[in-house]
C-alpha positions as CSV (number, residue, x, y, z in Angstrom):
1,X,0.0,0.0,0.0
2,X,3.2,2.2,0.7
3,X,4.1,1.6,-2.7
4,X,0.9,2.5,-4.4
5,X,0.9,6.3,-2.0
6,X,3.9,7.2,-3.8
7,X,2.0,7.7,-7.5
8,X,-1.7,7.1,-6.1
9,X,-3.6,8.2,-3.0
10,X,-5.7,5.8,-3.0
11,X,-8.6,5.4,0.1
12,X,-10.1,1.9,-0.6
13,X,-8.8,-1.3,-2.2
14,X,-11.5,-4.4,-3.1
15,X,-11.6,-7.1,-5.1
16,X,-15.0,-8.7,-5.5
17,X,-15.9,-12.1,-7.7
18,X,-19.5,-13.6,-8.3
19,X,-21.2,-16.1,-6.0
20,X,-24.4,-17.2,-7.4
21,X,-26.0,-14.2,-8.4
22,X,-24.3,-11.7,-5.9
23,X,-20.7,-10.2,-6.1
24,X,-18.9,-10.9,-2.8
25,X,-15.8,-9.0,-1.1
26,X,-12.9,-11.7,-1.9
27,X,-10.3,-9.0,-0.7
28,X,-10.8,-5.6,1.4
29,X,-8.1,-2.8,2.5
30,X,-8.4,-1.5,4.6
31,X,-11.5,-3.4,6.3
32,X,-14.3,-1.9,8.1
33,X,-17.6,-2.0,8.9
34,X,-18.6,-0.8,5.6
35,X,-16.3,-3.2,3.7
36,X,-14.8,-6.5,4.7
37,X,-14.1,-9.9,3.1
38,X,-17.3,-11.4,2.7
39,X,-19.7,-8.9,2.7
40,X,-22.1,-9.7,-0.9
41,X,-23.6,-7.3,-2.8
42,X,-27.2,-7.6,-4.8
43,X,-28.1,-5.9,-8.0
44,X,-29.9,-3.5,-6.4
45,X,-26.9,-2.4,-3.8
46,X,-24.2,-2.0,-6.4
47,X,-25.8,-0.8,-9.7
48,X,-22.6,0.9,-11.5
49,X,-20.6,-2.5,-10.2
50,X,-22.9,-4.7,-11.9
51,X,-22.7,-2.8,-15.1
52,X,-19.1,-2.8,-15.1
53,X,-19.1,-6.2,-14.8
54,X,-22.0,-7.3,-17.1
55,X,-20.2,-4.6,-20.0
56,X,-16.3,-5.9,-19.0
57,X,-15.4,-2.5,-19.7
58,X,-13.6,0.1,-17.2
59,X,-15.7,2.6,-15.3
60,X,-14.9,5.8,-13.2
61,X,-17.8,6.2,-11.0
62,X,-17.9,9.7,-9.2
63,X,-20.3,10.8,-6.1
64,X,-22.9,12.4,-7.3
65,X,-26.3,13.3,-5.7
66,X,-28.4,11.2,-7.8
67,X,-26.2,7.9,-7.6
68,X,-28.0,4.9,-7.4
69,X,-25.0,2.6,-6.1
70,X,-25.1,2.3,-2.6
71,X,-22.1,0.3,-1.4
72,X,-19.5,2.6,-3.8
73,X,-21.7,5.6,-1.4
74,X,-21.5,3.7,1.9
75,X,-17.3,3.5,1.5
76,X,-17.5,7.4,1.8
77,X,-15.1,7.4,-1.7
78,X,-15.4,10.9,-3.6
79,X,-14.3,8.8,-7.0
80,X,-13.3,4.9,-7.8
81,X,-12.1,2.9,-10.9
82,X,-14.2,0.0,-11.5
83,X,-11.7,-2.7,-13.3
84,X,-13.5,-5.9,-14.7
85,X,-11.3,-8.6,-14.1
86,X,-11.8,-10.2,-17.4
87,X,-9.0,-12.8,-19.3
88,X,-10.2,-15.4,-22.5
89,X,-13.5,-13.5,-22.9
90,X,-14.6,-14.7,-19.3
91,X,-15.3,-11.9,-16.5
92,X,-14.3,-13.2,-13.1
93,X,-15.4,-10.0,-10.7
94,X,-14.1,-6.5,-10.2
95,X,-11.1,-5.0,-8.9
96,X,-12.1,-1.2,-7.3
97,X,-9.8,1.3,-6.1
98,X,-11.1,4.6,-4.5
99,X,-10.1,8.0,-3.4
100,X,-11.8,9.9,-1.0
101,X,-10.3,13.1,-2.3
102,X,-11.2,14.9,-5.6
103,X,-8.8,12.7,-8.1
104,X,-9.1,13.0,-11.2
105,X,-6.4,9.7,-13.2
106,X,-4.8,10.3,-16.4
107,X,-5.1,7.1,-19.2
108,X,-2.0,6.2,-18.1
109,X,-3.4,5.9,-14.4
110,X,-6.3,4.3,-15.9
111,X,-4.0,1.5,-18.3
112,X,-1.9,0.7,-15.3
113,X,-5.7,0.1,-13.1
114,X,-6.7,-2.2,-15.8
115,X,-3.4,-3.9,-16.5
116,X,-3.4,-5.2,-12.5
117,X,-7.2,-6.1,-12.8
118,X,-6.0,-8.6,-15.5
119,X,-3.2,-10.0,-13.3
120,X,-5.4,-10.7,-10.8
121,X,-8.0,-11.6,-13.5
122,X,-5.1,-14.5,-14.7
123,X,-4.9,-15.8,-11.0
124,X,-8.7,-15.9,-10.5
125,X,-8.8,-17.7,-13.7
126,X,-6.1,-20.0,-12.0
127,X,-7.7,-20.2,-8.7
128,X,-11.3,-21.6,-10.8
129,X,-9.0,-24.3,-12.5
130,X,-7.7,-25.5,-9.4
131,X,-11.2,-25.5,-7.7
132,X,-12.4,-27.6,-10.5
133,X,-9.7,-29.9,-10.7
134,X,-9.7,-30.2,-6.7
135,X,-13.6,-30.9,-7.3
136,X,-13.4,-33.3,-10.3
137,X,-10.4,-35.5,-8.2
138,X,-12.9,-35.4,-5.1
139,X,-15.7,-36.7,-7.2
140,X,-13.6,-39.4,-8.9
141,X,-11.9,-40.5,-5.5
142,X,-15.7,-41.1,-3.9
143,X,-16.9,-42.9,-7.0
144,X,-13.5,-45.0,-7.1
145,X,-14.0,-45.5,-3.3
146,X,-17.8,-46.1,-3.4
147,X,-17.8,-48.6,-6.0
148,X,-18.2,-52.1,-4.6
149,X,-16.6,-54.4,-6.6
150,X,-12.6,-54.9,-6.3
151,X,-10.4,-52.2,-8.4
152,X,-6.6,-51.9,-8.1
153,X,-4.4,-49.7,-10.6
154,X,-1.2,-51.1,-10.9
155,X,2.2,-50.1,-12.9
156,X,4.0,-52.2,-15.4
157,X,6.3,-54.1,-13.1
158,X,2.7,-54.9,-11.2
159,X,2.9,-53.2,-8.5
160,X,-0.1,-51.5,-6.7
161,X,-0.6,-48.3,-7.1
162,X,-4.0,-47.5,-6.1
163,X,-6.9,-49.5,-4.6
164,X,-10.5,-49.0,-3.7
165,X,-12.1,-49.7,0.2
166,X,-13.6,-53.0,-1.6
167,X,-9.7,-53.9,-2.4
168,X,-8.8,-53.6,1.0
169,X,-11.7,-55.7,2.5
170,X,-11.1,-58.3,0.0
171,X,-7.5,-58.5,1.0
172,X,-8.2,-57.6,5.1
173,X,-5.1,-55.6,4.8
174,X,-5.1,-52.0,5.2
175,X,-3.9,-49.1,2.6
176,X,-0.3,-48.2,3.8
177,X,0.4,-51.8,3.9
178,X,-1.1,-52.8,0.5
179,X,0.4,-49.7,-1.7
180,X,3.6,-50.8,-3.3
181,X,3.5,-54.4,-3.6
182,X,3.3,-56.5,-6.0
183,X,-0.4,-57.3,-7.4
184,X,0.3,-61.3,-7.3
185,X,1.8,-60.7,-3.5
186,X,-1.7,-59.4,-2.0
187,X,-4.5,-60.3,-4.7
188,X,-3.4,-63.4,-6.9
189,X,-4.4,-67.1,-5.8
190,X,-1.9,-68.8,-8.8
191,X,0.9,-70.9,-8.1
192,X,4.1,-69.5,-8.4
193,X,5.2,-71.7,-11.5
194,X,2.0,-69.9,-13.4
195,X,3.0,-66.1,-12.9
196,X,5.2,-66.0,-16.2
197,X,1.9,-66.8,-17.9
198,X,0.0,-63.9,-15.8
199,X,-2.9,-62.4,-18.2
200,X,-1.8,-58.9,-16.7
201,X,1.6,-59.3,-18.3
202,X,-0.4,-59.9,-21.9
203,X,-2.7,-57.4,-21.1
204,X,0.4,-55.2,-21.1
205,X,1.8,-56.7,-24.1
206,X,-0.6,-56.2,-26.3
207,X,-2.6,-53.1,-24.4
208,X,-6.0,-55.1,-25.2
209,X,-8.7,-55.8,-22.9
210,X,-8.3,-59.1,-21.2
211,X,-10.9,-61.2,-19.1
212,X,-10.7,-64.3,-17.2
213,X,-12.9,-66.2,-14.1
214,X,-10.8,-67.4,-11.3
215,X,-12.0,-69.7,-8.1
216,X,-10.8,-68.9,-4.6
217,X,-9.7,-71.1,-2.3
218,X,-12.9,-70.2,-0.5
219,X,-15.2,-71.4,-3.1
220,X,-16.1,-68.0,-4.6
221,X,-16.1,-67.2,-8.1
222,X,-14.4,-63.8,-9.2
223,X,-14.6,-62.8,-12.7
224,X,-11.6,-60.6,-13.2
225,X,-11.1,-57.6,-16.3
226,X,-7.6,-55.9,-17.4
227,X,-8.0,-52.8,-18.6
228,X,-4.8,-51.4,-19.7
229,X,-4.2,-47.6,-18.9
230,X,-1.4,-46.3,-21.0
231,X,-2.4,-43.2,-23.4
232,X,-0.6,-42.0,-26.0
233,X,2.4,-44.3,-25.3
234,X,2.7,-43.9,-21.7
235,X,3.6,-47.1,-20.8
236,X,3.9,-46.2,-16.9
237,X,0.4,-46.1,-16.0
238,X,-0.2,-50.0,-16.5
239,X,-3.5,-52.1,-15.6
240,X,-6.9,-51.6,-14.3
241,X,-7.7,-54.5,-12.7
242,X,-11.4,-54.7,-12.1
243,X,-13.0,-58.0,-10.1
244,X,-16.4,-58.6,-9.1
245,X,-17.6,-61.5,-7.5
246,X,-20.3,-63.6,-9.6
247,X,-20.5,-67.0,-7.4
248,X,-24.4,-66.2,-6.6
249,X,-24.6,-64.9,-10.4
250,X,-23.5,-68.5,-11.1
251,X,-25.3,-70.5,-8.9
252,X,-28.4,-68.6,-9.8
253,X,-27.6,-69.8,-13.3
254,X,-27.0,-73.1,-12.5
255,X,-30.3,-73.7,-10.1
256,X,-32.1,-72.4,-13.4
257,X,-30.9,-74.7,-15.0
258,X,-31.4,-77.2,-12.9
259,X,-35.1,-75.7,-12.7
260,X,-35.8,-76.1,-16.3
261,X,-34.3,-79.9,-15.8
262,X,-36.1,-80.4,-13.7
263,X,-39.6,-78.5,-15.5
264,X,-38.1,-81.0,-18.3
265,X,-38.5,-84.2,-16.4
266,X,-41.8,-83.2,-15.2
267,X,-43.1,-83.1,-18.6
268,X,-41.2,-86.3,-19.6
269,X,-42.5,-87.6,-16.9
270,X,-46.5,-87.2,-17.4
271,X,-46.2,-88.4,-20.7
272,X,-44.1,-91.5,-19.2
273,X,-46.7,-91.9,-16.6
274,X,-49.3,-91.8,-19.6
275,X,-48.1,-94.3,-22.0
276,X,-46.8,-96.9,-18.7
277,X,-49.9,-96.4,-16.9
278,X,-52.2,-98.3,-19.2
279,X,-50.0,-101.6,-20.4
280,X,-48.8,-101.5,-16.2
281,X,-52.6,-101.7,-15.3
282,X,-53.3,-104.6,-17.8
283,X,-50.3,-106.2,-16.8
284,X,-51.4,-105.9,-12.8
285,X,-54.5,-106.4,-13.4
286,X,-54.3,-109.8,-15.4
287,X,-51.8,-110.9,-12.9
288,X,-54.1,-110.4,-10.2
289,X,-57.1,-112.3,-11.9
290,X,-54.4,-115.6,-12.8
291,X,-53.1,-115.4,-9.0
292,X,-57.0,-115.2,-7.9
293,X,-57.3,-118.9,-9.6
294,X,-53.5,-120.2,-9.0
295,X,-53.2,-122.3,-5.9
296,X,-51.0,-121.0,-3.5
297,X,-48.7,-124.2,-3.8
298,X,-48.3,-123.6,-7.0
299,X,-44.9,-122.7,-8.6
300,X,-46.4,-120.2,-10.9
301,X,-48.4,-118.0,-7.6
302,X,-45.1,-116.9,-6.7
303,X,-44.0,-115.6,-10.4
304,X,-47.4,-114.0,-10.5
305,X,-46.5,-112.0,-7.1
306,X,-43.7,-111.1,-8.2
307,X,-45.0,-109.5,-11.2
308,X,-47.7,-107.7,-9.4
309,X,-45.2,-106.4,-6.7
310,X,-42.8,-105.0,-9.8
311,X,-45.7,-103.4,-11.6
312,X,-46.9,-102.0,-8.6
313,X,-43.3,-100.8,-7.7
314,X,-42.7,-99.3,-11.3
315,X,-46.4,-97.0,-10.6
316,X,-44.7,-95.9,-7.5
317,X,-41.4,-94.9,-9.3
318,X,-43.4,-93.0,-11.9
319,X,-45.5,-91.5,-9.5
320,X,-42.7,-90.2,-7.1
321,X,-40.9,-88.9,-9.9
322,X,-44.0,-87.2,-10.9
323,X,-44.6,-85.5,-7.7
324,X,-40.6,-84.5,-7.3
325,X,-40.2,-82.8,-10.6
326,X,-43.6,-80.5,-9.9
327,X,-41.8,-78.4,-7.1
328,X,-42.9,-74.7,-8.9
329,X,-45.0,-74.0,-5.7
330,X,-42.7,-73.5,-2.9
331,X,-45.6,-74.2,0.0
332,X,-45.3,-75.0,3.9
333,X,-47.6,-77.0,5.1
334,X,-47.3,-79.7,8.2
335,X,-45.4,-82.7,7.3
336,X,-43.9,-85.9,8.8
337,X,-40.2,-86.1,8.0
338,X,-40.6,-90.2,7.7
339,X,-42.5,-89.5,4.9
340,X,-40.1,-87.1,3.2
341,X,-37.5,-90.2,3.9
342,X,-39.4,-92.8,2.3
343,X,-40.7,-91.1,-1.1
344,X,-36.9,-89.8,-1.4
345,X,-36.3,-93.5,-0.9
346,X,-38.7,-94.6,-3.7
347,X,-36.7,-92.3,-6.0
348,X,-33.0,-93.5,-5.8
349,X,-33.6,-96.5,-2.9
350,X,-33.2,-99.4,-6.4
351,X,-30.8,-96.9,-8.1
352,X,-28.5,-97.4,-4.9
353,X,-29.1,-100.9,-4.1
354,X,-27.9,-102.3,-8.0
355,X,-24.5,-100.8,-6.8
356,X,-25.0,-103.8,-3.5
357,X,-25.3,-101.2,-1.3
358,X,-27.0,-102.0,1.9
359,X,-29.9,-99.3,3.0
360,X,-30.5,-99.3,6.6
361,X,-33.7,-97.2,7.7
362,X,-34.3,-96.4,11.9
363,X,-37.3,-93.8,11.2
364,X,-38.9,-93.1,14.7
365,X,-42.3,-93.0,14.9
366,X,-42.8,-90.3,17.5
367,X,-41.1,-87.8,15.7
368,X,-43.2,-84.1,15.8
369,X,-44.8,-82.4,13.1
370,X,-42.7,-80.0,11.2
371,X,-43.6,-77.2,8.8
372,X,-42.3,-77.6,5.1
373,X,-42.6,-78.3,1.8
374,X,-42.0,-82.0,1.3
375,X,-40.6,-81.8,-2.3
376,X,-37.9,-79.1,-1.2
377,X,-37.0,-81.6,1.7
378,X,-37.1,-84.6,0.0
379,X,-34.7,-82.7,-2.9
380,X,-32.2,-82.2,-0.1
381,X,-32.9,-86.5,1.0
382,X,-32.3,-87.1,-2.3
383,X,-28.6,-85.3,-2.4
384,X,-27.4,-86.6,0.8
385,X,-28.0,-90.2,-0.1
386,X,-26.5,-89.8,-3.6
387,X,-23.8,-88.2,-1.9
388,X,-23.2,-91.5,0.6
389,X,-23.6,-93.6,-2.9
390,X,-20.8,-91.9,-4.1
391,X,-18.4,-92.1,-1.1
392,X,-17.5,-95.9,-1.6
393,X,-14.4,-96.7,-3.8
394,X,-15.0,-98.9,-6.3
395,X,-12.1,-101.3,-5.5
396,X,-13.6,-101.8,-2.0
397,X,-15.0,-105.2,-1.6
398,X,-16.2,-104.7,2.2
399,X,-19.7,-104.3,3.1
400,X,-20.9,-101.1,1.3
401,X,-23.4,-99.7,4.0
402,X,-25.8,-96.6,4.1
403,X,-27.9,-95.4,7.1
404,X,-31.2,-93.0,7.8
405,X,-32.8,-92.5,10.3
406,X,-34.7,-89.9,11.7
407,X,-35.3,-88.9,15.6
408,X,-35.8,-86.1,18.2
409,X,-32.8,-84.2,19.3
410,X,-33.7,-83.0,23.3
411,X,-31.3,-80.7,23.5
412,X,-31.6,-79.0,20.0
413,X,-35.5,-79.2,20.1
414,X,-35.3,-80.4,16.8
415,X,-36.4,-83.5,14.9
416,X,-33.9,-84.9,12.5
417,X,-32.7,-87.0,9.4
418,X,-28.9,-88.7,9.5
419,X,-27.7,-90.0,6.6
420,X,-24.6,-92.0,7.2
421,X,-22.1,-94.1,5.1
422,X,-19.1,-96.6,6.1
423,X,-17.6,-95.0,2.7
424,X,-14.3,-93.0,2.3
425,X,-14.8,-89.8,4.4
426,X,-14.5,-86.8,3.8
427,X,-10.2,-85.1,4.3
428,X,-10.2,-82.7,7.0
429,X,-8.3,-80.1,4.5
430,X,-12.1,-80.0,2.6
431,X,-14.6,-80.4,5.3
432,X,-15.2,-76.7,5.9
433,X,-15.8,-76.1,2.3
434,X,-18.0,-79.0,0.9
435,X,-20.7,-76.5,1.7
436,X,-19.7,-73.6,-0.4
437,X,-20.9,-73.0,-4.3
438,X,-19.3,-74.7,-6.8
439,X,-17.3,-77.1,-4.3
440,X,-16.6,-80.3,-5.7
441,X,-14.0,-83.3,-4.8
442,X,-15.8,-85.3,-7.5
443,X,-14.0,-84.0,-10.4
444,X,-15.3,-81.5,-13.5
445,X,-17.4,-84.1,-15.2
446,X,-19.4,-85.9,-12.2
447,X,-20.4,-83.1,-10.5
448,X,-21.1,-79.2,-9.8
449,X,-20.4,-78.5,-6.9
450,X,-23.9,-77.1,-6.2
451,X,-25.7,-80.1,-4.2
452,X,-25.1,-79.4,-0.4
453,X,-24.8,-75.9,-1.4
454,X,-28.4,-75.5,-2.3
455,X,-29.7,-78.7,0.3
456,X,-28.6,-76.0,2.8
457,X,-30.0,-73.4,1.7
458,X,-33.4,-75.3,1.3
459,X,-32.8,-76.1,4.9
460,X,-32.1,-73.0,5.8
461,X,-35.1,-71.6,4.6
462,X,-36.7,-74.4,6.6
463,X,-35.5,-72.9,9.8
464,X,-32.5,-75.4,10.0
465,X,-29.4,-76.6,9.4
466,X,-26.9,-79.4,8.5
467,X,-24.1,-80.8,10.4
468,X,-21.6,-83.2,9.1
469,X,-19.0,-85.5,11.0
470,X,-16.4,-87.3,9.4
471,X,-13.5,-89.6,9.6
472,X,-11.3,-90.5,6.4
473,X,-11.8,-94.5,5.7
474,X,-14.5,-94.8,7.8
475,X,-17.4,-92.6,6.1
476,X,-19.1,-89.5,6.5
477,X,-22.3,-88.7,8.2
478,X,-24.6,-85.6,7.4
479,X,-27.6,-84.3,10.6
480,X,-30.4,-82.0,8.9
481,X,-32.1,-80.5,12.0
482,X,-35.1,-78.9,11.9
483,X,-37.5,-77.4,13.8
484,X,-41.0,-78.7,15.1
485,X,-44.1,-77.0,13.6
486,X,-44.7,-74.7,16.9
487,X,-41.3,-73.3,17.2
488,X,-41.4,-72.6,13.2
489,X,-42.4,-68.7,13.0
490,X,-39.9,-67.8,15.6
491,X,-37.0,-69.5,13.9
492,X,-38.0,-68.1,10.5
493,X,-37.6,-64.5,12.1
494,X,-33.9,-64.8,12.3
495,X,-33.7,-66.1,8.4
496,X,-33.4,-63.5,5.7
């Protein structure tokens, strides 16, 4: 201000840029009551300041009687220079300097006012870049952080340079100590002789778009993207590695699937059930009216029962698979679980036995009423027996052995079905996981992975649960618990 009092006396120094539709004191001197950083001024209060501004041309306002700007009045200036800070055709506010003397400035006064204005015009100009580059990084570092699947931005060597709050609760490692290291040290499952084949590396290679599904240890399913980041021949920004988690995606798939199998057999079935049921009632029937007349002595009353009792059994098979494959109406309703037992039983009891396994039932006749839908349960029957089926090795030439029962568990307050087996067992390494989606020790072509996955969640929905207990080399055995019918509604209210 010294400076300027040597060629100007000047009384009043502002600068003022727009804030919505007002113009607001960015910088006062001196400050006062009248004039301080902050203050905003309408339309209305500053009419000679808005036309400055709105005509980005230099004005001298003077006092006057009839003046109709208020705030220039109120700062008790006889004369100011209204500069419109102004640079690339865009007006960022006004820079005013006043004199509360009779002053009149020559045009070299005048150039020198307007030559500071755009100065200050080029740092405001500055200041707005930086505000909207501050505001665009905030925006893209909540969207990068809010997004819920896994990203991590690594270099070319592969080491991690950036990561999202999904990263680091994938990993359960925080950011200081996940920031530099190698991508395959925090976030890659491969064994160390695959790494020289990482897709990241070819993703870098070729700077295309690569895609790949890998399985955790834990079961899940992660479909993984490399997007590679360089721009025009940048090299150093390397991969966008983008994961998201799809195991429900594919077990939804799969349990369509299986759905539409299963809509399939139904309508196989019926038209089974139509052409069999006819030639099976002749057959019955005519062996009935032979046996009628065939003394009991006789050689050929036996072969007669025996085909009544196999064309009765094969009505039973098609009617049980029948009644399994129509399972679109998922309704509870009260339901013995001996019954669930013996129509799963019906379905895969001969399927099991031509393989001489032994089926042992123990179903207790006091067991409570539960609340279910018997197709759902006997789905889940039907799993856990093929299961034990499965468990004996086929160079074993000991007693092959499969037992269900049902019964009351006291303590639980739960009935319950046990399927056991004297088969192989199940290794301790994989008993935790035979639960999860897409879990399978049976190898790619014999199963899924998806059978006790979904028999507990049926179960689950039930109000239940499974338990398992095994011993490698002396068989496996699997406990569905579920609750009796009373204690149903409370149990469902802890089941999302």
């Amino acid at each position: 201000m010294s400076v300027y009092k040597t060629f100007f006396y000047l009384k009043r120094i502002a600068i003022l840029t727009l804030k919505g539709q007002k113009l607001q004191v960015s910088y006062c001197y001196p400050a006062d009551d009248v004039c301080y950083k902050g203050i905003e001024i309408s339309a209305g209060e500053g009419e000679d300041l808005w036309k400055a501004f709105a005509n980005s041309k230099q004005v001298t306002w003077k006092r006057e009687a009839d003046t109709e700007d208020s705030f220039l009045s109120c700062q008790g200036l006889d004369v100011a220079v209204i500069n419109p800070l102004v640079t690339q055709n865009k007006t960022y506010g006004l820079f005013v300097v006043g004199s509360d003397r009779p002053t009149s400035y020559n045009p070299m006064d005048m150039t020198f006012f307007q030559q500071l204005a755009n100065q200050i015009a080029i740092y405001c100009q500055d200041g707005a870049l930086f505000a909207e580059v501050n505001r665009a990084k905030s925006e893209w570092e909540a969207t990068f952080k809010a997004v819920r699947d896994i990203i991590v931005v690594i270099d070319p060597d592969l080491r991690i340079l950036r990561v999202n709050q999904a990263a680091l609760e994938f990993c359960g490692l925080p950011d200081p100590e996940v920031l530099g290291r190698k991508y395959c040290d925090v976030f890659c499952t491969a064994n160390e002789p695959q790494c020289a084949k990482c897709i990241l590396y070819k993703a870098l290679k070729t700077g295309n778009t690569i895609n790949t599904q890998i399985r955790l240890e834990d079961g899940r399913v992660m479909e993984m993207y490399g997007y590679p980041a360089s721009q025009g021949g940048n090299e150093e920004l390397g991969v966008v590695v983008y994961m998201k988690n799809i195991t429900e995606r594919l077990k939804m798939q799969v349990q369509l699937l299986q759905t539409a199998r299963l809509a399939a057999l139904g309508e196989m079935a019926a038209g089974v059930a139509h052409e069999l049921n006819t030639p099976l009632a002749v057959i019955i029937g005519d062996a009935q009216l032979l046996n009628r007349t065939t003394p009991k002595d006789d050689q050929r009353y036996k072969l007669l029962e025996d085909i009544i009792n196999c064309g009765l059994r094969c009505k039973r098979i098609v009617r049980g698979l029948l009644t399994f494959s129509r399972q679109e109406q998922y309704v509870f309703q009260p339901l013995c679980l001996n019954e669930v037992v013996k129509e799963a039983l019906k379905l895969v009891s001969y399927y099991i036995e031509t393989e001489n396994i032994n089926i042992e039932q123990k179903l207790d006749e006091q067991l409570p009423v539960i609340e279910g839908n018997s197709q759902q349960l006997e789905q889940v029957v039907v799993n856990l027996l093929l299961n034990a089926r499965q468990s004996f090795d086929e160079e074993n030439d000991s007693e092959r052995r499969i037992q269900i029962r049902t019964g009351f568990d006291q303590k639980r307050n739960q009935a319950f079905i046990k399927v056991s087996d004297n088969g192989q067992g199940i290794p301790q390494k994989i008993l935790t996981k035979i639960f999860d989606p897409f879990f399978t020790s049976k190898g790619i072509s014999k199963g899924t992975g998806l059978g006790l996955s979904v028999s507990l969640g049926i179960v689950q929905k039930h109000g239940g649960t499974i338990a398992v207990e095994s011993e490698p080399g002396k068989g496996a055995t699997f406990t569905v618990y579920l609750p009796p019918a009373h204690d149903f509604d409370d149990a469902q209210d802890g089941i999302e």
